[in-house]
N, C-alpha and C positions, 0 to 999 in steps of 0.2 A: 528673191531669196528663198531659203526650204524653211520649211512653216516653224522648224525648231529653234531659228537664227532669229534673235531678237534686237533690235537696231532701236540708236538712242533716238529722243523726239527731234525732229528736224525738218526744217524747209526745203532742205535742198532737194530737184527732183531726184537728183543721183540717188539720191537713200528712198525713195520710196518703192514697195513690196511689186508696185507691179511695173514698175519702169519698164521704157520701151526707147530703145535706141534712135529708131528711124521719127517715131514723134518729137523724140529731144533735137535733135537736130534739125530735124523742117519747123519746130520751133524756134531755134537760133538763126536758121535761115528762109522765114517766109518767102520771100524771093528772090528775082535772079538778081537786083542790084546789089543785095544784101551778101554777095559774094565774095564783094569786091574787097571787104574785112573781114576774109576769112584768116591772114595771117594774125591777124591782130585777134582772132577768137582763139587760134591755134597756140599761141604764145600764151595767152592767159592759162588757156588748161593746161601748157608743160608747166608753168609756175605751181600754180593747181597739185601738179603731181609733184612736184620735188617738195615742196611743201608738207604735202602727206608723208611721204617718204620720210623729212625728218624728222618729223611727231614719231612715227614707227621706230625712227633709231631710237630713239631717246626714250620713248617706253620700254622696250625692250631692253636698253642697257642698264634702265632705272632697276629692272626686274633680277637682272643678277648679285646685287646686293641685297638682297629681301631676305635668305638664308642667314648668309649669316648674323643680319642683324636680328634675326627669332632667336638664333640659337643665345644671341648673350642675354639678349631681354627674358627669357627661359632661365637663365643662369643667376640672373641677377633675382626674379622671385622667388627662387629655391634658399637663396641664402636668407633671402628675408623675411619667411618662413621659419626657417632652422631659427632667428635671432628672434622673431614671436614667440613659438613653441619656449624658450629659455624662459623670456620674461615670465606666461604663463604657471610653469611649473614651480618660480623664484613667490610668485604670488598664493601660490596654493600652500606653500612649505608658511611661508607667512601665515595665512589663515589658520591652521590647523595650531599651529603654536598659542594665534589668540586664542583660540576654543580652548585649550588644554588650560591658560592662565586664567581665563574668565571662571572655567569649574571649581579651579582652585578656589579663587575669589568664595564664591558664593556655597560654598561646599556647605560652613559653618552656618552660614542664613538660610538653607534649607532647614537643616538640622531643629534649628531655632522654631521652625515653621513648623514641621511634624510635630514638635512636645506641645505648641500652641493648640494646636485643634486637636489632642489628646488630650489636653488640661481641658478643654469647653467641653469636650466631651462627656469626658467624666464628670465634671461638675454639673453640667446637666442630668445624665442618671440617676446619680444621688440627690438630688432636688426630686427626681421622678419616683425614688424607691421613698424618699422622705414621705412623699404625697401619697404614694399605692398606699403605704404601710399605716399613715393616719385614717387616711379612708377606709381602708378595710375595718381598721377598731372602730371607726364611728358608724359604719353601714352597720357592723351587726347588731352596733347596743342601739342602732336608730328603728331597727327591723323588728328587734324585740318589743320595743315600746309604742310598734307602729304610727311612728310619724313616716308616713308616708311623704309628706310635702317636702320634708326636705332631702329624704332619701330619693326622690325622683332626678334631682337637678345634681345627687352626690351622686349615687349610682354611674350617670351618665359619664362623669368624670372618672369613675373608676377604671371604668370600660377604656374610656379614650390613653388615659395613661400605660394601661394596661397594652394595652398593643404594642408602645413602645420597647416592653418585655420579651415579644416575641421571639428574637431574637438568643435573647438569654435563659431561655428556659432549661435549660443544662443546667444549669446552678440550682440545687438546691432550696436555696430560699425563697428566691423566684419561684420556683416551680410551688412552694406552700403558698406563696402568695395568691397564686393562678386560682389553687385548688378552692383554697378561704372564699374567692369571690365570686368563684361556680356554687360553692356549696350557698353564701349568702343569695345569691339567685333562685337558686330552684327554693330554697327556704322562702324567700319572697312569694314565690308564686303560688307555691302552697297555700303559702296563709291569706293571699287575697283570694283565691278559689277559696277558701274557706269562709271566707269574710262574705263574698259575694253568695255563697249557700245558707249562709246563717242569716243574711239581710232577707233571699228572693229562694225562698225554701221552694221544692220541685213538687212536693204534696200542700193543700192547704195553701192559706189565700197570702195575699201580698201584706207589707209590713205597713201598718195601719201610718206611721211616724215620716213615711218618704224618706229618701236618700239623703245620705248622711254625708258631712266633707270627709268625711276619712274612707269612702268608700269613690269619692274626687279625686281626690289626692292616687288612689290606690289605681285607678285609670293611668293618671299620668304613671306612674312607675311600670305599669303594663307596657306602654309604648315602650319602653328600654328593655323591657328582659324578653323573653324569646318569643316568635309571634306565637305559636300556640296556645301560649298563655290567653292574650288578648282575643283569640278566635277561640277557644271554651268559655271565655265570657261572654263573649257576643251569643255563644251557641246556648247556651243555659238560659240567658235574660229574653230571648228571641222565644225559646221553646216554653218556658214559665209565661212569657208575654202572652201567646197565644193559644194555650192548654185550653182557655174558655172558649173560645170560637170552634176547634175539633168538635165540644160535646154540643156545644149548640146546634152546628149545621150539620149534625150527623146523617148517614145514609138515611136512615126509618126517618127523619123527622119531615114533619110539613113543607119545613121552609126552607128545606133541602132544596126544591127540584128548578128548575129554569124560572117557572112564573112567578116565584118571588125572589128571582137573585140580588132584588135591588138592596135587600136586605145583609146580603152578605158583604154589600160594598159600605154601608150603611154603615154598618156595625165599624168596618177597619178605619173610617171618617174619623168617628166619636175615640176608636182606641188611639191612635195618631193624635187628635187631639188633645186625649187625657196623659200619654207620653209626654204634651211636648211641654204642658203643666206642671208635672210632676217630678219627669225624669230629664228637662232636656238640658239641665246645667250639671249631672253630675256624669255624662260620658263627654269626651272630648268631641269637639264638632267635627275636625278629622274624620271618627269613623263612622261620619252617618248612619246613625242609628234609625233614624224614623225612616229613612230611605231603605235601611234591609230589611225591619220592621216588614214594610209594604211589600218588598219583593220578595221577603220569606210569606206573609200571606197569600200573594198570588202562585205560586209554587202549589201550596198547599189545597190552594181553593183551585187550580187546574190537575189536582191530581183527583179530587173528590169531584168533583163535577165530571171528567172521565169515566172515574167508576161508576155514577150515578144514570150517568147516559150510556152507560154501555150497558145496565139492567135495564133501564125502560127506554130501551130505542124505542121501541113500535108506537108510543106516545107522544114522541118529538113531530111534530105539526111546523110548517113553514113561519107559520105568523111567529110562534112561538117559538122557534129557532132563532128569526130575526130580532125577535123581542131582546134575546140573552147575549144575542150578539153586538145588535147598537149597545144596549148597558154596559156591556163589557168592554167596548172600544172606547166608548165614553169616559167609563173608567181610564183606560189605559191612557187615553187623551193626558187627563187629571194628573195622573202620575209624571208623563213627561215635562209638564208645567212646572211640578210642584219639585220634582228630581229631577239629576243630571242625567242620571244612571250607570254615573264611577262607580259603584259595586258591583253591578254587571259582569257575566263573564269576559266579556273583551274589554272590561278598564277603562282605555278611551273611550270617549263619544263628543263628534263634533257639534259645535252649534247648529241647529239647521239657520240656511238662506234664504232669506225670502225670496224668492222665486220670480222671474221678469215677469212684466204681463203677456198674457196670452197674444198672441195674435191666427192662430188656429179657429176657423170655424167651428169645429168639434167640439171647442174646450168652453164656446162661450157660455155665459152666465146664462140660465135657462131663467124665465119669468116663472111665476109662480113661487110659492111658496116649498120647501127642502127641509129631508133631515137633517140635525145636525152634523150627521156623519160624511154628509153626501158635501154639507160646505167643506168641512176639515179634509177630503178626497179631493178638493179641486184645485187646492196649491200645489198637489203634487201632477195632478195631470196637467198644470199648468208647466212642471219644469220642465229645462232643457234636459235632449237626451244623455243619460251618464250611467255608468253600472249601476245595479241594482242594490240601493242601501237605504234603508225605512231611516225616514228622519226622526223618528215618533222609537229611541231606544227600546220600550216597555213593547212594542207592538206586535203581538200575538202571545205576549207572557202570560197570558190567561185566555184569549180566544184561540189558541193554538188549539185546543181538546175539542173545539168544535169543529176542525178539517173534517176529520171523519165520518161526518152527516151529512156534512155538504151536498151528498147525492140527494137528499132531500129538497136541496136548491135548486140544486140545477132540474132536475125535476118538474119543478113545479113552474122555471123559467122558460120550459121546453114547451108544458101546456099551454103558458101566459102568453108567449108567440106567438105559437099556431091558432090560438082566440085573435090575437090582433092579425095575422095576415086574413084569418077569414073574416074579419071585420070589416078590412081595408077593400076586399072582395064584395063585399055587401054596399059599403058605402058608393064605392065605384059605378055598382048597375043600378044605384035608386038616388043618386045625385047625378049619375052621365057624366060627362066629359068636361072639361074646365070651357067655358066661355070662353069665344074668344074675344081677346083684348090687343088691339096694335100696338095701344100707349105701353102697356105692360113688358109686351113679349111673350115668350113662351112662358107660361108659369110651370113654376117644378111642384110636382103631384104635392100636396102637405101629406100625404102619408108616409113620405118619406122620411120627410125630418122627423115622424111624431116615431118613426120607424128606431130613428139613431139616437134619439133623446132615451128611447128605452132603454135600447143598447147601451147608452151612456150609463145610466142609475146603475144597471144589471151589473159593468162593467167595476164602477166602484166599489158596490158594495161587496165585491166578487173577493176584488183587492184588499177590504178589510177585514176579510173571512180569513184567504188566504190568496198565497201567490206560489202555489205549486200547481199541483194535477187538478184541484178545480179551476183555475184559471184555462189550463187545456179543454177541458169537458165542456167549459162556457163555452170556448172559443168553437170548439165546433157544432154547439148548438146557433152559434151565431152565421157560421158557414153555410147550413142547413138552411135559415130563415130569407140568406142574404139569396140563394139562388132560388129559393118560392118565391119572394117578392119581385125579382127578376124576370119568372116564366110566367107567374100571377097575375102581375098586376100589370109589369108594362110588357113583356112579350104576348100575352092572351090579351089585351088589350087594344093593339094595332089594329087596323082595317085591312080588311082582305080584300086585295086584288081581284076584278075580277076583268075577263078579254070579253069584248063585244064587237068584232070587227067585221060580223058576215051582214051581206047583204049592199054593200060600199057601192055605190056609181060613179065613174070619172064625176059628173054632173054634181053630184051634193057634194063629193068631195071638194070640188070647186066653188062649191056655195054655199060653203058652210058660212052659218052664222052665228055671233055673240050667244052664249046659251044653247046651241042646239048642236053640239059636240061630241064625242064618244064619251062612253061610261070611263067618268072620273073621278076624284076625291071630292067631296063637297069642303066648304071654309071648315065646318068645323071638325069634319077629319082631319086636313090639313094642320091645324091648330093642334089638334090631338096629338098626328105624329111629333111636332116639335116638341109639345111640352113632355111626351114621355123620350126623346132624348134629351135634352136639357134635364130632364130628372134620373135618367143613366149616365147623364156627366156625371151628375153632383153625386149621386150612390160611388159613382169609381173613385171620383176625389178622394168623399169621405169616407171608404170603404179602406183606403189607403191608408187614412190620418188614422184608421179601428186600429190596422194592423200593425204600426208605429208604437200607439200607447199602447196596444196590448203587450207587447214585448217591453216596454218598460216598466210596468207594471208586473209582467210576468220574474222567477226566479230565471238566473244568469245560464243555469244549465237548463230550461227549456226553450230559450228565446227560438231557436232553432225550429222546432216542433211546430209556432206558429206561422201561417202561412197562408193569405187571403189572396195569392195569384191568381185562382182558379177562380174566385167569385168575381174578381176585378174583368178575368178574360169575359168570364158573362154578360155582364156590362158592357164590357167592349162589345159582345157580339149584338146587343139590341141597339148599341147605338147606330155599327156598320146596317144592321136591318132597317132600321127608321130611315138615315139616308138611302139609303138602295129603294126603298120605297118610295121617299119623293123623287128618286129620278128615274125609274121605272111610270110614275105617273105621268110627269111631265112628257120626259120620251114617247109612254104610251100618245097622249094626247099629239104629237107631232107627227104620229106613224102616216094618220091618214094625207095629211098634207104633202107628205116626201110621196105616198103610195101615188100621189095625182099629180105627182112630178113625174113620176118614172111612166107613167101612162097618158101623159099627153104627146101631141103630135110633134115633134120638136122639128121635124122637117120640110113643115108646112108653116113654120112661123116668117112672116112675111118683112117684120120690123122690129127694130128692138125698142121697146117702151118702157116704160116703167115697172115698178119691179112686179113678178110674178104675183096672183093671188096666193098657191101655195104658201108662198116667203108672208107675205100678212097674216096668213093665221098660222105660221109658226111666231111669229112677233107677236102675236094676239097673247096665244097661248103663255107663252114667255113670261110675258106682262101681267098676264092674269095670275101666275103662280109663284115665280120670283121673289115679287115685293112682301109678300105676305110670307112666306117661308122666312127670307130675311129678317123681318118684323120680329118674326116669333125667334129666331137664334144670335137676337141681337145680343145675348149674353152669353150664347159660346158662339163668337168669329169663325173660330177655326175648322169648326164642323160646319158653317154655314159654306167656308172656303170650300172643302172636302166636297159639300154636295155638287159646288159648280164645278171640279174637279173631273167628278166622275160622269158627272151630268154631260161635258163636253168630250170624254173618253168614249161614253158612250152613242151622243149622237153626231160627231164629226164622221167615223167609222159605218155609222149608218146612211149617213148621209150619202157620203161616197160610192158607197153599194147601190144605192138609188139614183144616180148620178151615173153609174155603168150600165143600169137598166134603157135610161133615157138613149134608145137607139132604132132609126140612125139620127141622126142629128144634121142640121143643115148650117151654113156658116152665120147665119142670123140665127138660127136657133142656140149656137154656142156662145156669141156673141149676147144673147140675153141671160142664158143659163150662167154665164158670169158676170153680168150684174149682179144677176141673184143671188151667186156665190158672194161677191163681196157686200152687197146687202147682210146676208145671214153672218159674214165675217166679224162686221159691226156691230150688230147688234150682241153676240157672241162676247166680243172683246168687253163691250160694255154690261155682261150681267149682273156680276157682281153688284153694281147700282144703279140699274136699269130701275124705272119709277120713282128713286130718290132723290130727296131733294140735294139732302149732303152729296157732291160728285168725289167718290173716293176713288182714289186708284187702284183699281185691280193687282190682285199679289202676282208676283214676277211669273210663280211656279202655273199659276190658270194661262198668264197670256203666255208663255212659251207653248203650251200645250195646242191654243187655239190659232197662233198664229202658226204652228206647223204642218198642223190638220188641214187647215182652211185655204193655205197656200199649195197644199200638195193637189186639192181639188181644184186650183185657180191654173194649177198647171197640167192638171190631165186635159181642162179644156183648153187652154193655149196649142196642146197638142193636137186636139182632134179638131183646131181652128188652123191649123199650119198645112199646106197642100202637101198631099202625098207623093209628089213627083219633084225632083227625082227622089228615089225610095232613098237611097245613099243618105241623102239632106235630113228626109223626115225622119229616118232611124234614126241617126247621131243626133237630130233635133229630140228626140226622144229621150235616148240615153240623157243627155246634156239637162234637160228641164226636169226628170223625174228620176232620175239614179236609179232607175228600179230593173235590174237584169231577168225581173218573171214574164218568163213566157205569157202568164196566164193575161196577167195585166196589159202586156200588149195586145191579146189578142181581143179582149173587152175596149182599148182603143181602136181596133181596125172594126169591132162592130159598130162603134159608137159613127166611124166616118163613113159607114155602109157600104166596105170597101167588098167585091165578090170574094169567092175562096178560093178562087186560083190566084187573085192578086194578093191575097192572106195568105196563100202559101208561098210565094216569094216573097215572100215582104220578111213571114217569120225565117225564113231559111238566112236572109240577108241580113236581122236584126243577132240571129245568133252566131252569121259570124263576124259583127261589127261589137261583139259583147267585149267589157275590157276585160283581161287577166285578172283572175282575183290574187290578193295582197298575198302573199306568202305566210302560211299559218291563222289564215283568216277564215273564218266562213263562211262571209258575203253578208251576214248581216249586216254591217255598214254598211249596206247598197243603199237599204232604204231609210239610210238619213237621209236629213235635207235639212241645208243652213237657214235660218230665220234669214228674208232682206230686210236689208237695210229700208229704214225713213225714205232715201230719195228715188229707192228703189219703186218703192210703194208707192208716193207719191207721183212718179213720174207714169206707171202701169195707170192708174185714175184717170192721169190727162188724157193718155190716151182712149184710154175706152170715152170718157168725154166726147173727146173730139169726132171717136168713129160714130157716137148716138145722135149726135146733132147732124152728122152727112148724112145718117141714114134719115134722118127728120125731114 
């Protein structure tokens, strides 16, 4: 059938898409007897056909009836349609007639309903004009005779009614009414401004009798009429309050200047006190008065303290800076206890939270005894990080005037360092080096921490001075101290390398013994280098956790400015120097052993025996440095990892180079040179906890490194144990074991088999052109991969070397 002709589902073969005539039939007729009813197959499919045939008539004639039966079915929906559409529009003429009778209906019950809520209306107005109009005559005759107490709670009503007016102030009457209760307002206010001048007079002393209730009363009524009112009283009772403090602590007097400010806080105690005596029932609690009281004092005493310090700067001394600044934070402490600080310019102010515990080494609780300012600084360096908002509202409301000195701080924080780094210097060359201790570990220098604890104090009291540009200034005196103590104490500190390798004999290099080795680190250099990395961990830690608090402590627009990367990288680089130094040692110590590798006779060796001297005193060596380095970084893993790291980067590579030297080589001298390889392989895999008792497993990142290394050397020599004939074999054996398409490398394998140089120069000419195609867009560096084997790989290479040591036995 054509792939567009769609056939219903069916058994029959006739209908299937791929039908095939000559298989339908040698189906009907397997064989030759099967012939015999052929008429009787023949007669079934004319039935078959006539059959179909009538089905077709009959569709077909059914089909020409199909017209016109649409066309009346067609005929017949249209009418019935047209008979919808009637009913439809017979229903809409209905509807519209209810709506027209229902309006009627209800036309009057509207009607009814507008004069209702005209009638409440108005009745209510006049109850309201009834109320304005009684109020206004009783506020003024109550204004006159100043009862305040009742005019405070009628007032209020006035007002409130009065709004209802607003509206109507077109009328006449209204509009006298408005006027009548502006005028008894500002008449009000007059006369308690006068009342308050005649009680708390602006010359001469206070009124010997205390506050009166009619000047109670005259408060509440303040709250209703206009705030200026209430804010010229506050302003007059505040400036009367404190006219005696101005002449007391004036510029010229004694006990003006810093070293006795305690006096000025002294004084505002006793006056707070004697307010809250005398005057604290006759203003409303509302407008915290003994709280502006305070904050107009602080105002006052940060502007005179300003001007006093800016005449005798040249006398302000550190001690005595710090003197007037704990006081005054103290103070200001005092104030956030005692006040919210709602009068405040910003209004709000939230509760502060008590603050999670620490778990920061930075932040912990120092032994020793502290000022009180340094405890009340360590809830906040204890919070979690959030914008910059003093939980202490009052704080810097009066030590703000001392920013501008601050250089005197920082100053003097600058000399106070550079005494302790040359301390830490001194103590260093006449105490020597830390003991070493296994049980312990590396210990971290204590001058470190005595280092951050400073930084610490420095840092808070920095914050309670201020949190702008001297915060900066700190910070980069801290910068300054962070990379002296770095170059100071642990980079000038390290031991120097020094080479001793002339004079070497195959002979001693072969006999060496425990003790009588090349110049190398003694224990308690060794000990030294760890403990001054383990003490460039902990500086980069906590150098990190400086850089965190200082930006929260610092203000929101400098956070940016601060920036301790550059002293962190300096850390990083003594601690990259301390390891490169233990494995610069250790390597050193291995050189001479690989050196009396590469200069023995390798093709004179007779039997393969046990493993080489050389490989014992690299294990020697191993053993004797390993455990104790480990020992001492058992509190940073990760750089202890790092050293075995680089340790096998660098001596697999060395190895291997000394291993190209060892030439020519004979098929027992290869056959032992890999024992030894897998010897050193071992030992290798296991550094990480070579001498220990705990067996930890070495990190993935070490043994991919060693088993790559170690296997590419197990396979130069399988090659230059593999016979060089035919060349064909031994190149593609080449390629195939060592992936390495370098000339160079091949041609250090044909020295290695002492093959002459006319057979090295076929050999190379055949090796380059048996080289495969490089990748397309490749470099060839993937040549010199080479896949880790597998377990059974490795295990089965063993047996066999096994099996070859015991035949040679």
């Amino acid at each position: 059938f054509p792939p567009s002709l769609q056939v219903f589902p069916s058994q029959d073969p006739l209908d299937r898409a791929d039908f095939n005539a000559v298989e339908y039939i040698n189906a009907l007729f397997p064989t030759e007897q099967s012939l015999a009813n052929i008429d009787e197959v023949v007669n079934k499919i004319r039935l078959k056909i006539r059959r179909l045939d009538d089905n077709i008539r009959t569709v077909v004639r059914g089909q020409t009836n199909v017209g016109q039966d649409g066309r009346q079915a067609l005929e017949e929906a249209q009418k019935a349609i047209q008979q919808l559409f009637g009913k439809i529009k017979d229903i809409k003429d209905k509807a519209e007639k209810s709506e027209q009778m229902v309006k009627e209906i209800t036309r009057d019950i509207k009607q009814l309903d507008h004069a209702k809520r005209h009638l409440t209306t108005s009745i209510t107005t006049l109850n309201h004009l009834h109320m304005l109009a009684g109020g206004v005559d009783s506020l003024e005759a109550m204004t006159r005779r100043r009862q305040y107490g009742e005019v405070a709670n009628l007032l209020q009503g006035v007002v409130n009614v009065l709004e209802h007016f607003n509206k109507y102030m077109g009328i006449p009457q209204i509009r006298q009414l408005s006027e009548r209760v502006k005028a008894a307002q500002n008449e009000l206010g007059q006369q308690i401004l006068a009342d308050f001048e005649e009680a708390f007079p602006s010359q001469g002393t206070k009124r010997t009798g205390g506050p009166s209730n009619v000047l109670r009363d005259a408060c509440l009524v303040a709250n209703v009429l206009d705030p200026r009112i209430k804010q010229e009283i506050i302003k007059k009772f505040i400036k009367q309050h404190l006219s005696e403090y101005l002449v007391l602590f004036q510029e010229n007097q004694d006990v003006a200047w810093l070293d006795k400010i305690d006096r000025r806080y002294a004084w505002i105690k006793r006056q707070l006190v004697d307010y809250e005596e005398k005057y604290g029932r006759m203003f409303p609690a509302e407008w915290c008065m003994t709280e502006r009281i305070a904050v107009e004092f602080c105002h006052s005493t940060r502007a005179e303290l300003s001007k006093i310090m800016r005449t005798r700067a040249k006398e302000i001394e550190v001690k005595l800076l710090l003197f007037a600044i704990q006081r005054t934070t103290n103070f200001e402490g005092l104030l956030a206890k005692r006040f919210s600080g709602c009068t405040l310019a910003d209004g709000t102010v939230k509760k502060p939270e008590v603050p999670p515990p620490s778990t920061n080494p930075f932040l912990e609780d120092e032994t020793g005894a502290e000022t009180d300012e340094i405890v009340m600084e360590k809830s906040d360096m204890d919070k979690p990080k959030k914008p910059k908002v003093p939980d202490n509202p009052f704080h810097g409301i009066v030590s703000k005037c001392f920013e501008p000195h601050l250089y005197v701080y920082i100053e003097s924080q600058d000399k106070n360092l550079g005494e302790l780094i040359d301390r830490f210097v001194a103590d260093f060359k006449a105490q020597g080096p830390p003991k070493p201790n296994v049980d312990e570990g590396g210990a971290v220098l204590p001058s470190c921490a005595d280092l951050f604890v400073y930084y610490k104090k420095c840092m808070v009291q920095c914050s309670q001075l201020s949190t702008g540009e001297p915060m900066i200034a700190l910070t980069t005196i801290f910068q300054k101290y962070l990379r002296e103590y770095a170059w100071k104490i642990l980079s000038g500190n390290l031991p120097k390398t020094t080479s001793s390798s002339g004079g070497l004999t195959i002979t001693s290099l072969l006999k060496e013994k425990e003790g009588s080795e090349v110049a190398k680190f003694t224990l308690e250099e060794l000990c030294l280098i760890c403990s001054i990395l383990s003490t460039a961990e902990y500086c980069l830690a906590t150098t990190q956790q400086l850089e965190e608090k200082l930006k929260e402590k610092v203000d929101a627009s400098l956070m940016e400015r601060i920036n301790l990367t550059g002293e962190m990288d300096t850390f990083s680089i003594v601690i990259s120097n301390s390891i490169q130094l233990l494995v610069q040692d250790l390597d050193a110590a291995c050189d001479p052993a690989l050196t009396a590798m590469s200069k023995m006779q390798w093709q004179n060796v007779e039997h393969v025996g046990d493993q080489s001297p050389y490989v014992t005193s690299v294990i020697l060596h191993i053993k004797q440095n390993v455990p104790i380095i480990r020992d001492n970084l058992a509190s940073t893993r990760k750089y202890f990892t790092q050293f075995c790291i680089k340790f096998a980067n660098s001596f697999i590579p060395k190895f291997i180079n000394h291993l190209f030297k060892c030439k020519p080589i004979s098929m027992v001298g290869a056959e032992q040179l890999l024992l030894d390889t897998h010897s050193l392989k071992m030992v290798l895999l296991d550094l990480p906890s070579i001498g220990s008792q705990v067996v930890r497993k070495a990190p993935a990142s070490y043994t991919k490194i060693v088993v790559k290394g170690m296997t590419r050397a197990e396979m130069i020599l399988k090659v230059v144990m593999a016979p060089h004939e035919p060349p064909v074999v031994f190149v593609d054996n080449y390629i195939k074991l060592l992936s390495d398409c370098s000339t160079d490398t091949f041609q250090k394998i044909l020295d290695m088999k002492g093959l002459k140089r006319s057979e090295q120069s076929s050999m190379l000419d055949l090796f380059r052109l048996r080289l495969p195609a490089p990748p397309p867009g490749g470099d060839g560096s993937g040549s010199l991969s080479l896949s880790a084997p597998t377990p059974e790989q490795e295990s089965s290479r063993i047996r066999k070397l096994e099996k070859l040591i015991k035949k040679r036995l």
